[in-house]
C-alpha positions in Angstrom: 0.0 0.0 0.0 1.0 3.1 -1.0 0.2 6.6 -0.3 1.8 10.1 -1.5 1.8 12.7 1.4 4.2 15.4 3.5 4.7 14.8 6.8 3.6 17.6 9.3 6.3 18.1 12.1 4.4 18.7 15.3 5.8 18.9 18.3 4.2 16.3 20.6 4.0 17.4 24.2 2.2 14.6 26.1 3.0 14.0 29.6 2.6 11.3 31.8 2.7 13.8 34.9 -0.2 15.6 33.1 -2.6 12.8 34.1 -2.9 13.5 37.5 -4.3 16.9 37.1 -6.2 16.7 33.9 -4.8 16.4 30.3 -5.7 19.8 28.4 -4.8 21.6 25.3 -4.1 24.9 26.2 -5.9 27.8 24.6 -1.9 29.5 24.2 -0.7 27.6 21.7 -3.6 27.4 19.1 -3.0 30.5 17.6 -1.4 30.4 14.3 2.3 32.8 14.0 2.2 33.0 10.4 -1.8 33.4 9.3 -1.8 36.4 7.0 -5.1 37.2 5.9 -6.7 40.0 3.5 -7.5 43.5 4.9 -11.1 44.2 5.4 -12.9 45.4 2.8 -14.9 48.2 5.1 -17.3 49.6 2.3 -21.1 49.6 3.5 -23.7 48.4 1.2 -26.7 50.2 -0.5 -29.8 48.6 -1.0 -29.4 46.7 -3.9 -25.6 45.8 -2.9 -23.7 48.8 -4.1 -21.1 49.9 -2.0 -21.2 53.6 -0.5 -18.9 55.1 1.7 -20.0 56.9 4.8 -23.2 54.6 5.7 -23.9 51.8 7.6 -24.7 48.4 6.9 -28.1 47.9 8.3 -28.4 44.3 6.9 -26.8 41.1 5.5 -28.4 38.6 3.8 -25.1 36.7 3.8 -25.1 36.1 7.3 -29.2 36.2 7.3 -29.0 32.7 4.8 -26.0 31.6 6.9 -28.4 32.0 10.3 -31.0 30.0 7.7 -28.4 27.6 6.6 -27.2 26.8 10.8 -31.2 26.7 11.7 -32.0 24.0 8.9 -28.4 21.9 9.6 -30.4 21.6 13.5 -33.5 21.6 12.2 -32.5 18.1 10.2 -30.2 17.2 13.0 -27.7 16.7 10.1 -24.8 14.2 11.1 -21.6 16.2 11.6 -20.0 14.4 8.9 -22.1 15.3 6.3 -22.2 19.2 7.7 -19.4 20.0 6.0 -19.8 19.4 2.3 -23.3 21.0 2.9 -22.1 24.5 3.8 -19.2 24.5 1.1 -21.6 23.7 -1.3 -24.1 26.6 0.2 -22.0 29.1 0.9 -20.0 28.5 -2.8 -23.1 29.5 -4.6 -23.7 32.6 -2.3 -19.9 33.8 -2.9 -19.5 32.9 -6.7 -23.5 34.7 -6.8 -22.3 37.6 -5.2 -18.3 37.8 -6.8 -20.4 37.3 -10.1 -21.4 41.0 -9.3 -19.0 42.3 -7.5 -15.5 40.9 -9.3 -13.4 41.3 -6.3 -12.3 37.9 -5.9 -11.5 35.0 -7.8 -14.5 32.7 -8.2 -14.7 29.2 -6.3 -16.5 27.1 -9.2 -18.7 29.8 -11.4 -16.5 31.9 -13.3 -18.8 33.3 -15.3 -20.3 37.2 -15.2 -23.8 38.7 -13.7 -26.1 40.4 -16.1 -25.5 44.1 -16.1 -27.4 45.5 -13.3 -28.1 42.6 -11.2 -28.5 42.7 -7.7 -25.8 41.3 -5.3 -28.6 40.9 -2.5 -31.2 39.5 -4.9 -28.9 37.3 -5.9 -27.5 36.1 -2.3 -31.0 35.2 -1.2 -31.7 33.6 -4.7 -28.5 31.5 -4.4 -28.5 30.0 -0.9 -32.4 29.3 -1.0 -31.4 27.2 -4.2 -28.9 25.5 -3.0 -30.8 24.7 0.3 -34.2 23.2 -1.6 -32.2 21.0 -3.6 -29.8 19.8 -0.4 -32.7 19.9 2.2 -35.6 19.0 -0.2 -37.8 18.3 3.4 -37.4 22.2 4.4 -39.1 23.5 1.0 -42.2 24.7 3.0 -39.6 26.4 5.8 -37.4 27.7 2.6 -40.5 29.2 1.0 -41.1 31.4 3.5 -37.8 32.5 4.6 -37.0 33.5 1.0 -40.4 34.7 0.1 -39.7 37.3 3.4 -36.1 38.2 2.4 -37.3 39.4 -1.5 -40.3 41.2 0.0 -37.9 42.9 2.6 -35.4 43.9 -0.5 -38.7 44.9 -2.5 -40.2 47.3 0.2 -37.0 48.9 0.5 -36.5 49.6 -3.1 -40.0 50.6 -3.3 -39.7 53.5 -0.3 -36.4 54.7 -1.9 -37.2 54.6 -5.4 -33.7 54.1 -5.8 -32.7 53.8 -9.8 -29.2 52.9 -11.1 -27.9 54.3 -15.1 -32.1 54.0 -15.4 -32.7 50.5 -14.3 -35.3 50.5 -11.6 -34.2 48.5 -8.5 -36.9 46.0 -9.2 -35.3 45.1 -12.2 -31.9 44.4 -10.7 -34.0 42.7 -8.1 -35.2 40.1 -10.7 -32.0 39.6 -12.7 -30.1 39.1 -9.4 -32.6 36.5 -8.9 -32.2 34.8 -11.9 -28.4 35.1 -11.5 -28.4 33.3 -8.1 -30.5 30.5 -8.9 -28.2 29.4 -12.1 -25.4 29.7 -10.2 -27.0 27.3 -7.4 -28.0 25.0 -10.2 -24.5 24.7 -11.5 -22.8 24.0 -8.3 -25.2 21.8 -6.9 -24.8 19.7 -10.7 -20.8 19.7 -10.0 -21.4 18.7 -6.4 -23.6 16.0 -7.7 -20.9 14.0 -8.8 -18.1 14.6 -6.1 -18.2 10.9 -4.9 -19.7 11.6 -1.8 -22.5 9.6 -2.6 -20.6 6.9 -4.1 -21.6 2.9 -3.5 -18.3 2.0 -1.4 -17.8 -1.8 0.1 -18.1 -1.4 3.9 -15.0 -1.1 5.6 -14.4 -2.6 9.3 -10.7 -2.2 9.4 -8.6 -5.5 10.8 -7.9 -7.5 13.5 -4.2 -6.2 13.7 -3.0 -5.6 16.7 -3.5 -1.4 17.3 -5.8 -1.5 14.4 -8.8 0.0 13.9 -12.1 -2.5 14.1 -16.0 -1.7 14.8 -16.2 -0.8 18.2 -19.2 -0.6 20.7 -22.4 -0.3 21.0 -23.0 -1.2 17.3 -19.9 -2.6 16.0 -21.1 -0.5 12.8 -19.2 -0.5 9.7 -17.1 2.9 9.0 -19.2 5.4 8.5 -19.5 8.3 6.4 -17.0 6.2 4.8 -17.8 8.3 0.9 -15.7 11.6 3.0 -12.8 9.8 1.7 -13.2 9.9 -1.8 -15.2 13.2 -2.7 -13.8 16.1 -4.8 -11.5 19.0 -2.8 -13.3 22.1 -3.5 -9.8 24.1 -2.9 -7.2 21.8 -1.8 -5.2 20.1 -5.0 -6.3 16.7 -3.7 -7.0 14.9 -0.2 -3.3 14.1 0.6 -1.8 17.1 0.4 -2.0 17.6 4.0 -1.4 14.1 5.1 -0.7 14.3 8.8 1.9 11.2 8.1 1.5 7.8 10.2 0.2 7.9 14.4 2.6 6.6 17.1 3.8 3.3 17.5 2.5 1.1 19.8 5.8 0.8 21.7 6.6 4.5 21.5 6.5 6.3 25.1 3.9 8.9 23.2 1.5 5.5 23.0 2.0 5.1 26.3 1.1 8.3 27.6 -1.6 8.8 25.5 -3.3 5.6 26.3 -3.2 6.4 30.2 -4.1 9.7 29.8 -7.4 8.4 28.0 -7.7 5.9 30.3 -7.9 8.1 33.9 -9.3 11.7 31.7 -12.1 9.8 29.4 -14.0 6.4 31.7 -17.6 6.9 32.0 -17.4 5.9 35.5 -14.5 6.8 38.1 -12.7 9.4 35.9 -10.3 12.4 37.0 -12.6 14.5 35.1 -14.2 17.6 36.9 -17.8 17.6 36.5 -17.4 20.9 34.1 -15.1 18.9 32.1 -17.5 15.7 31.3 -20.2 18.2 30.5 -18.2 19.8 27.7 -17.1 16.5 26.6 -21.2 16.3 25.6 -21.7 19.7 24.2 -18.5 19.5 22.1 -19.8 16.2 20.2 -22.7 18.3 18.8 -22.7 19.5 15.3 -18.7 21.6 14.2 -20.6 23.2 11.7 -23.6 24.7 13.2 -20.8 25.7 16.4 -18.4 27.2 14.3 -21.1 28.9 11.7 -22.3 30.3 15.0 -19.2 31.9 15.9 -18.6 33.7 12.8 -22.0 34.5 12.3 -22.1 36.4 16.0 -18.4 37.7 15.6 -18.9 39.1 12.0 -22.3 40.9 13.4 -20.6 42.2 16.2 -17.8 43.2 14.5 -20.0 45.2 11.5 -18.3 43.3 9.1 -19.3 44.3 5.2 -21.4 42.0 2.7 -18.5 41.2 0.9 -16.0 40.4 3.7 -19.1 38.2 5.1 -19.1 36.5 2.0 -15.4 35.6 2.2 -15.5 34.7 5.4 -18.3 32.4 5.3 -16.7 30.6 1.8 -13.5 30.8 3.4 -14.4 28.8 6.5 -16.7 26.4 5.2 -14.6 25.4 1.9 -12.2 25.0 4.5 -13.9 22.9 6.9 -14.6 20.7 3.8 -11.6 20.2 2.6 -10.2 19.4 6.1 -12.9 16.8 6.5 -12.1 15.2 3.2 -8.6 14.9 4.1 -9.4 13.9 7.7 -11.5 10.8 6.4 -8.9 10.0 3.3 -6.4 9.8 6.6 -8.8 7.7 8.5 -9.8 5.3 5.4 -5.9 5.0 4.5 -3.9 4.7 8.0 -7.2 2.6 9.2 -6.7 -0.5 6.5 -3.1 -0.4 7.3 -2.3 -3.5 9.8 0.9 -2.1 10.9 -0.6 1.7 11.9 -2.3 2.5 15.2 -5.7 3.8 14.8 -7.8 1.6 17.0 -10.1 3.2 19.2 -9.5 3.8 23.3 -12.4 1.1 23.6 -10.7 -0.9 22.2 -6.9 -0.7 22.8 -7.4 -0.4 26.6 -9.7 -4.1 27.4 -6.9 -5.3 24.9 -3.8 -3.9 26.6 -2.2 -6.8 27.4 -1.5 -7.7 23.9 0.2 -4.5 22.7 3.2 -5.2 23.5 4.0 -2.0 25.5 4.9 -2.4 29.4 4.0 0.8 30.4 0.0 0.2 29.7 -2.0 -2.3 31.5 -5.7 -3.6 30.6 -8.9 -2.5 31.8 -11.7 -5.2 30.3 -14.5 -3.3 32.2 -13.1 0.1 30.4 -15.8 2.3 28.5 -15.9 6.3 27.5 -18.0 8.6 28.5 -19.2 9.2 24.9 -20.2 6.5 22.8 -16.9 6.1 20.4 -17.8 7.1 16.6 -17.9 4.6 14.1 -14.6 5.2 12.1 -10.7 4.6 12.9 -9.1 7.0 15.4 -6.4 8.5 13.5 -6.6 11.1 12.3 -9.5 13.2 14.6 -12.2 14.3 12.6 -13.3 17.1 15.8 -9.8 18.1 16.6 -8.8 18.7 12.7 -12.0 20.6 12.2 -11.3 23.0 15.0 -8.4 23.9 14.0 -9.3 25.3 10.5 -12.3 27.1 11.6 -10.7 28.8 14.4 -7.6 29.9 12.4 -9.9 31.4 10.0 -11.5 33.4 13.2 -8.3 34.2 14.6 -7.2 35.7 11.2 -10.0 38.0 10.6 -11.2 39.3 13.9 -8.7 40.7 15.9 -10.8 42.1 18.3 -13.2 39.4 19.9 -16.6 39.4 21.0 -18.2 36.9 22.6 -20.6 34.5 21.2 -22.9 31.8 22.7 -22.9 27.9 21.1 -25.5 25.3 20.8 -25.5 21.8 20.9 -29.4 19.9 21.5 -31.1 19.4 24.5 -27.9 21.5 26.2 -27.3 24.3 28.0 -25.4 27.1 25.6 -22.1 27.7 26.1 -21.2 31.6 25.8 -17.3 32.0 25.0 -14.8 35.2 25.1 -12.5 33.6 22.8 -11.8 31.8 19.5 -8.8 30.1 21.1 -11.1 28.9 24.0 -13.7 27.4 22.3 -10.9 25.7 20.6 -9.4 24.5 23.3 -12.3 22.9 24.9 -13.5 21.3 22.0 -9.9 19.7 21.7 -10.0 18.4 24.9 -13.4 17.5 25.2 -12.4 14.4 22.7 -9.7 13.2 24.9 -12.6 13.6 28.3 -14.9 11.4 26.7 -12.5 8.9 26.0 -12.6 8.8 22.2 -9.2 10.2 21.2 -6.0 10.0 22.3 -3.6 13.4 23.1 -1.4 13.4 20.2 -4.0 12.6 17.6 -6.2 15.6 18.9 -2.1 17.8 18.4 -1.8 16.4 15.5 -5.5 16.6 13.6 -5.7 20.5 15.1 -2.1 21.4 13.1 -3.7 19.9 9.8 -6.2 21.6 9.8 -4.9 24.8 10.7 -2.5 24.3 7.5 -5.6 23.7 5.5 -7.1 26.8 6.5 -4.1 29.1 5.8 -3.8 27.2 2.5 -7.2 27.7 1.4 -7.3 31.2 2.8 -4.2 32.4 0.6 -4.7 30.3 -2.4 -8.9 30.7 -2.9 -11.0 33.5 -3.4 -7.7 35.8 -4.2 -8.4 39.3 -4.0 -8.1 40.8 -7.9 -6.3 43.2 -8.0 -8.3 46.4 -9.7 -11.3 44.4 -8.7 -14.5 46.4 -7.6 
């Protein structure tokens, strides 16, 4: 078996010592040195989009169809795994809708040009109700009416301004903005059609190997989400570009303190946990899209960012979540059919301990985790690598935080001050419910922080001379 990939050098500071008092990831280190990310474009915008210096935005039907887009993802209870591809595939029709208009950026997938005239809201609300029918085909009736109110909002006002542009009346741009939207939905969701998400794959369960990955308990399910592996970068040049390279061993003294710090931090009964801590562990297994969408949703409101520089920021992120989850899965699929690699679960490796080979691990057959362990191999961490890219995308474009409150069903919210502390807990909160080891959580955090920056600097380019 072969695989092409780069090796990410991470520096792997796992303690044994740390067990005592609670493994963590701290929030100080998860901030990226070298993130460089585009100024701010701080231009208000007119009623029909146009950008005029000196005024206010008052509202933003990018982040009003982003609010939409979070509300249906919970409204569905959409699996975290297929979250992903769903908002790059949303929020790439909004931005190539809107950049269609605008020609600041280069496009995603749609590289064609508006009409003359059309409008950049008309076609944002036209665009990401498209894309939602034909993703969430059961929320038509909820869609309906959410769009129906957004053109009527976007009507009244061009009504009580009787604003005109070179002679075109408002309600004109109105309907070619619409029309604009809705092709450029059409022809993303058509490209995203045949990505190979969907694709009939043979079910995978791994191996018998010792340290390798097999179904683990309650359902002993097959991998899941198992087409993440194979589906179509929407920025990245392919899904091992940012291979993380190959876990621990099982002899190395990195296996060995992961595994006990798993074993005290994440058992459902008798843990070192605080109380705080096995609550988070909950609340940070809900939904990395609809928490992260939150955050930049809240932070871009609070921090009166423009229509356009929502738009980026929303492509940006979820293109970039994507991508990171594609090669996150591609990791898992790969390292995971490999007999020699270490990707079985905590579950697993710690009843089994006595057959790794390792001195400095003993086995617990009564052992469980406090969450129910995901169907799919360990390594790499699909929470951990998902964090990383959407909070280096944060970090880079607001450098003055706000806080913002979290979700996860049937919950309390969490309200957090920071970026790097959401971060953090949702790090660590895979190594308190005892489904991932410390390293892999390092490790999947750095990709996709690399990701992020990669698809930050190399997508949706600022042209220069652009609008």
């Amino acid at each position: 078996m072969t695989k092409a990939f780069g090796h990410v050098p991470v520096a792997l500071i796992v303690s044994a010592g740390l067990v005592a008092v609670g493994w963590t990831v701290s929030a100080d280190w998860v901030r990226s040195p070298t993130a460089i990310y585009y100024q701010q474009d701080a231009q208000p915008v007119t009623d029909d989009g146009t950008a005029r210096s000196g005024r206010q935005e008052r509202v933003s039907e990018v982040l009003d169809w982003n609010q939409i887009f979070i509300d249906t993802l919970i409204a569905t209870s959409t699996a975290n795994s297929s979250s992903q591809r769903l908002g790059a595939i949303v929020h790439t029709a909004i931005f190539d809708a809107y950049n269609g208009i605008d020609q600041r950026y280069t496009p995603i997938f749609v590289h064609s040009q508006a009409p003359d005239g059309a409008s950049r809201r008309a076609a944002v609300i036209s665009a990401a109700y498209t894309a939602l029918v034909g993703l969430f085909p059961s929320r038509q009736p909820a869609l309906d009416a959410s769009y129906a109110a957004s053109l009527a909002a976007l009507s009244d006002e061009c009504a009580r301004r009787g604003h005109t542009r070179g002679r075109r009346p408002c309600a004109a741009r109105i309907e070619r903005g619409v029309t604009w939207g809705a092709e450029v939905a059409q022809a993303v969701l058509a490209w995203r059609a045949t990505d190979g998400f969907g694709g009939p794959y043979p079910p995978f369960i791994g191996g018998a190997a010792v340290g390798q990955w097999r179904p683990t308990p309650p359902a002993f399910g097959a991998m899941s989400a198992q087409g993440l592996a194979f589906t179509t970068m929407f920025a990245l040049v392919n899904n091992t570009q940012f291979d993380p390279g190959p876990p621990r061993t099982l002899a190395s003294a990195t296996y060995s303190d992961d595994f006990n710090a798993v074993k005290a931090l994440g058992r459902k009964t008798g843990s070192t946990r605080t109380d705080d801590q096995s609550a988070l562990a909950f609340f940070w297994e809900g939904n990395a899209s609809v928490h992260w969408n939150q955050a930049a949703n809240q932070l871009a409101r609070a921090n009166r960012l423009s229509m356009a520089d929502s738009n980026r920021l929303l492509a940006v992120l979820n293109v970039a979540m994507a991508d990171t989850a594609f090669t996150t899965w591609s990791g898992k699929r790969f390292y995971g059919a490999a007999a020699n690699q270490v990707t079985w679960r905590p579950v697993t490796s710690i009843p089994l301990a006595d057959s790794d080979g390792n001195p400095a691990t003993s086995a617990d057959p009564e052992w469980l985790p406090l969450v129910n362990t995901p169907s799919h191999p360990e390594y790499p961490a699909g929470h951990p690598s998902l964090n990383g890219a959407a909070a280096t995308i944060l970090l880079g474009y607001f450098r003055r935080q706000h806080p913002f409150t979290l979700t996860t069903a049937t919950l309390p919210n969490r309200t957090y001050a920071s970026v790097e502390q959401a971060r953090s807990d949702g790090n660590n909160a895979r190594v308190w419910g005892g489904m991932h080891y410390p390293s892999t959580v390092v490790i999947s955090d750095a990709m996709g922080e690399r990701i992020a920056d990669y698809v930050n600097r190399h997508a949706m380019k600022r042209i220069r001379g652009g609008r």
